[in-house]
KOLBALO-453247 format. One record per residue (C-alpha): y, x, z; residue in one letter. Coordinates in steps of 0.5 Angstrom, whole numbers, plus 2048, in hexadecimal, padded with zeros to 3 digits. Example, Ala and Ser with C-alpha at 12.3 -4.5 7.8 and 13.67 -1.06 7.14 Angstrom:
2
7F7819810A/7FE81B80ES/
// end
This chain:
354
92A8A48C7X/9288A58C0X/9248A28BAX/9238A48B4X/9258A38ACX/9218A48A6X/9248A78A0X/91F8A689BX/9188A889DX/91C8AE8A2X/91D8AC8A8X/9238AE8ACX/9248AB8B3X/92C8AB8B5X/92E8A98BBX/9318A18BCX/9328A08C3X/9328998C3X/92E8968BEX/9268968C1X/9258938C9X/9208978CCX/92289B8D1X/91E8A28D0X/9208A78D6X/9198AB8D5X/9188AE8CDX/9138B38D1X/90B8B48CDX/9088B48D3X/90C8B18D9X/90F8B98DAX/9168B58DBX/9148B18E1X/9128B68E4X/9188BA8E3X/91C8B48E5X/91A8B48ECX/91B8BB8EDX/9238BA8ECX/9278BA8F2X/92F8B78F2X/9328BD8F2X/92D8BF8EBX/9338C38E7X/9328BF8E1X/9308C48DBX/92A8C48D8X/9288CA8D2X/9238C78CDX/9208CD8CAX/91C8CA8C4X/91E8C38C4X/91B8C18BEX/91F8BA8BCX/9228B88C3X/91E8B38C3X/9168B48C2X/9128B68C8X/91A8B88CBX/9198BA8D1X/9218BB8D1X/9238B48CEX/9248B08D4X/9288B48D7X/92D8B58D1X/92D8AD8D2X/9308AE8D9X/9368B28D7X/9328B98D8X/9358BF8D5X/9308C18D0X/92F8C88CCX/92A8C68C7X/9268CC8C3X/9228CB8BDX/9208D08B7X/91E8CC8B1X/9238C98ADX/9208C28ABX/9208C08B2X/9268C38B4X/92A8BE8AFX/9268B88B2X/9278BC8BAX/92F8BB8B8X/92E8B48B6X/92A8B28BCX/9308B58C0X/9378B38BCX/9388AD8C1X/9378B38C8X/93D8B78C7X/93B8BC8CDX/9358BE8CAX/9368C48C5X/9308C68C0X/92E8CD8BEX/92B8CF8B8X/9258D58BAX/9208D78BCX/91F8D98C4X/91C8DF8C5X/91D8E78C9X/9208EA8C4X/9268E88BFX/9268E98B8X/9238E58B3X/91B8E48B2X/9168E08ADX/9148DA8B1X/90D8D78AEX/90D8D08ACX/9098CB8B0X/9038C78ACX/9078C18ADX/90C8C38A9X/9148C58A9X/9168BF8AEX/90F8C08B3X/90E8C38B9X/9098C88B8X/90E8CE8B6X/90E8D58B9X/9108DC8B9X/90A8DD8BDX/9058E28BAX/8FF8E08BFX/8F88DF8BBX/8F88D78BFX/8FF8D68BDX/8FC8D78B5X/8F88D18B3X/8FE8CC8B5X/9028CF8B0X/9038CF8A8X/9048D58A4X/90C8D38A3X/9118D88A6X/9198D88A8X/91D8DD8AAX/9218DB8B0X/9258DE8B5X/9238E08BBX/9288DF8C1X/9278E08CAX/9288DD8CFX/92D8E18D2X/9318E08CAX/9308D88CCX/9328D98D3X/9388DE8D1X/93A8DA8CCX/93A8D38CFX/93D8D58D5X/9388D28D8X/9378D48E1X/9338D88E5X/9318D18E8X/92E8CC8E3X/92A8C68E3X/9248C68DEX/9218CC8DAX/91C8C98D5X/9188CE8CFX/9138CC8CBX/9128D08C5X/90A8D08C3X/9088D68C7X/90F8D98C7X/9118D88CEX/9108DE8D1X/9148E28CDX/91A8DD8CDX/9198DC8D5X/91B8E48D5X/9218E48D3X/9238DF8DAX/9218E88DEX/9268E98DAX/92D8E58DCX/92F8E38E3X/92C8DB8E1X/9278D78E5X/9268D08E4X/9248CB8E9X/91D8C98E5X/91A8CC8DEX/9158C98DBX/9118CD8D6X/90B8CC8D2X/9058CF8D4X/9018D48D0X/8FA8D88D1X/8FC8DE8CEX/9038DF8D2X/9028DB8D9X/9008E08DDX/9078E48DBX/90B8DF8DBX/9098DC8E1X/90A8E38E5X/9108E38E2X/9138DD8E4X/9108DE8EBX/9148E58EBX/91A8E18EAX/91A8DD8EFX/9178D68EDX/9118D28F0X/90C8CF8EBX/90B8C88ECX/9058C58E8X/9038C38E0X/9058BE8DDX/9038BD8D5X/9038C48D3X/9098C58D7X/9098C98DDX/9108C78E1X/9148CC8E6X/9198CC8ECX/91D8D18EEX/91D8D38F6X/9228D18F9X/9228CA8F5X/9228C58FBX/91D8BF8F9X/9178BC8FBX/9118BD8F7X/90B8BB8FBX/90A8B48F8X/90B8B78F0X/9088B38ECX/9088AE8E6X/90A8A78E7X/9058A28E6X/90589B8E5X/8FF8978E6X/8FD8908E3X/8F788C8E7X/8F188B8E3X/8F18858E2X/8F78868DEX/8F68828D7X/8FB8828D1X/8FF87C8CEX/9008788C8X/8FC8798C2X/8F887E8BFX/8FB8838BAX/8F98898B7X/8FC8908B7X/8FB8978B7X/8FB89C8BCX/8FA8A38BEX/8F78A78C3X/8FA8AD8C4X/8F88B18CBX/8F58B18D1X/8F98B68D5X/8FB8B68DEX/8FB8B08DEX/8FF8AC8D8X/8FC8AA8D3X/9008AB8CCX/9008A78C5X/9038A38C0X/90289B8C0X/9068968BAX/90488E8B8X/90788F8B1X/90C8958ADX/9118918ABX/91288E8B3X/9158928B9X/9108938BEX/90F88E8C4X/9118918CBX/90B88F8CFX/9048948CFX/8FF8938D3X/8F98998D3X/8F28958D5X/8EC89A8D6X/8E68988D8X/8E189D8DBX/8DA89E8D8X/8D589C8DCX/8D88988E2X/8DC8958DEX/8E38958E2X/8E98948E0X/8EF8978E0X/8F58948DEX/8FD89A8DDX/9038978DAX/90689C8D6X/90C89E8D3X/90F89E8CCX/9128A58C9X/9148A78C3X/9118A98BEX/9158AB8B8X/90F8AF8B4X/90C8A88B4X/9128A48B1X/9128A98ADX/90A8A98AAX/90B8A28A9X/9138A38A6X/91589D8ABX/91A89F8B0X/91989A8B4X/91289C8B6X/9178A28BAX/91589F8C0X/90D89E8BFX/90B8A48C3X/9088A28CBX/9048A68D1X/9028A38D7X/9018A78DCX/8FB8A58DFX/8F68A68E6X/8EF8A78E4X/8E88A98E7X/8E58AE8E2X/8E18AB8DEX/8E18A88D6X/8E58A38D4X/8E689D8CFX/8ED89D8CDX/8F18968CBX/8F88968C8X/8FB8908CAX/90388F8C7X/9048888CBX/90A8858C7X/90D87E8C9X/9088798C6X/90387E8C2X/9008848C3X/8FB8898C1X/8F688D8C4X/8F38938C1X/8EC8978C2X/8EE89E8C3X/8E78A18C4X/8E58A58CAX/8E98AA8CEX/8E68AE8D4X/8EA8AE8DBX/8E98B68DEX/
// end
């Protein structure tokens, strides 16, 4: 488990195993991670290579399972996020991080900065048009390294558990490098692309891997001969009945809503900056024109991008998602964060179920 330590007006999370008492198993932005954890098996072999990590933590697809004592090769080119990606790992001896930029070629290479900053998300290599307007006119040059460099030099084996690759529109090119070694993970999980998709997944195919679905903006993958049942695949949802009501007194709070996507619905919710958020959040949504009601439990995961706007690291833990069973149609969305006496219930404006 991990919390964060501010220095200052920076922000550097820093693992504390023991100082913070939720128990997080799913960082994933958009459920990505309980998708994949039911397609591991008991004999799973316990390796995941984590191709554009970012800090280790945010959106990590990968976090949960270097907390179950997995193996992790962690790769990540920009030097700010790298240092808090160490951080974030010094308490998991078995996870080893790399410095570079996951590509088909090795060498070096400019690196475009993303808009949001040297510590964001949003950088790449890529020089596709759609990926341009995320990004800001600093560069860095970084290395550039294969999968079969990182296979090689890790020693990692033919049979492994998890592939994840997320590089803002990169991932066909890095997933190139898996022709050319004798790898081939149990399950990839890969950022989807408009421009690369249909080479990518002719690639995948090629190589021997069945697609499975979309969540988010991840597309996730098993290979053939990976034994496991995959027909009721889904998220998880917890519904509350609909006449579900808040306890305590009313407070006020702040909250954000994110996104709508397969079936989660993503944001941040705080009472206060200088208190650790409450555990508990209810998304409420009422259906325009019936007036139906629906009630989700959601989920707190963490948000170090907001702990960091606010220079409160407590806040590290403000994120939610929910995943949710809607009919189509529009929505008004509350936040509810029920703490044990009080709570807030925020409007959140309103959101569209395709």
């Amino acid at each position: 488990m991990t919390t964060a330590a501010g220095v200052g007006k920076r922000l550097v999370l820093v693992p504390v195993a023991a100082c913070h008492n939720r128990k997080v198993l799913d960082y994933s932005q958009h459920g990505q991670a309980l998708i994949l954890r039911q397609l591991l098996t008991v004999d799973t072999p316990q390796i995941v290579v984590d191709i554009g990590a970012h800090d280790g933590i945010t959106g990590s697809n990968s976090r949960a399972l270097v907390e179950q004592g997995w193996r992790a090769v962690l790769v990540e080119p920009l030097p700010a996020v790298v240092e808090q990606l160490r951080n974030n790992c010094r308490a998991f001896p078995q996870a080893t991080v790399w410095q570079g930029a996951c590509s088909d070629r090795s060498g070096t290479a400019t690196i475009r900065v993303g808009r949001d900053g040297e510590a964001g998300q949003l950088s790449s290599l890529s020089e596709s048009p759609l990926v341009a307007p995320h990004l800001g006119q600093a560069s860095i040059q970084v290395r550039t390294i294969t999968l079969d460099e990182i296979f090689g030099a890790e020693r990692i084996p033919p049979d492994f558990g998890v592939l994840l690759v997320d590089t803002e529109g990169l991932d066909l090119q890095v997933l190139r490098g898996l022709a050319r070694t004798a790898a081939r993970p149990r399950i990839i999980v890969t950022e989807d692309f408009v421009e690369t998709n249909q080479g990518k997944y002719a690639l995948l195919d090629g190589l021997g891997y069945q697609f499975l679905g979309a969540w988010g903006a991840d597309s996730i993958w098993i290979f053939r001969t990976h034994r496991v049942g995959i027909e009721g695949l889904r998220l998880p949802i917890t519904r509350l009945p609909s006449t579900w009501q808040p306890s305590g007194v009313q407070i006020g709070g702040q909250a954000f809503f994110e996104s709508l996507t397969r079936q989660c619905v993503v944001g941040w919710a705080i009472c206060s900056p200088d208190e650790t958020p409450p555990d508990e959040v209810v998304i409420d949504l009422l259906r325009a024109g019936s007036r139906q009601r629906y009630v989700f439990q959601a989920h707190r995961v963490p948000r170090a991008d907001v702990a960091q706007g606010f220079h409160r690291p407590a806040l590290l833990f403000s994120g939610f998602r929910a995943c949710v069973d809607l009919p189509a149609g529009d929505y008004e969305l509350r936040i509810i964060q029920q703490g044990e006496s009080a709570y807030s219930a925020i409007p959140a404006g309103v959101i569209t179920a395709p």
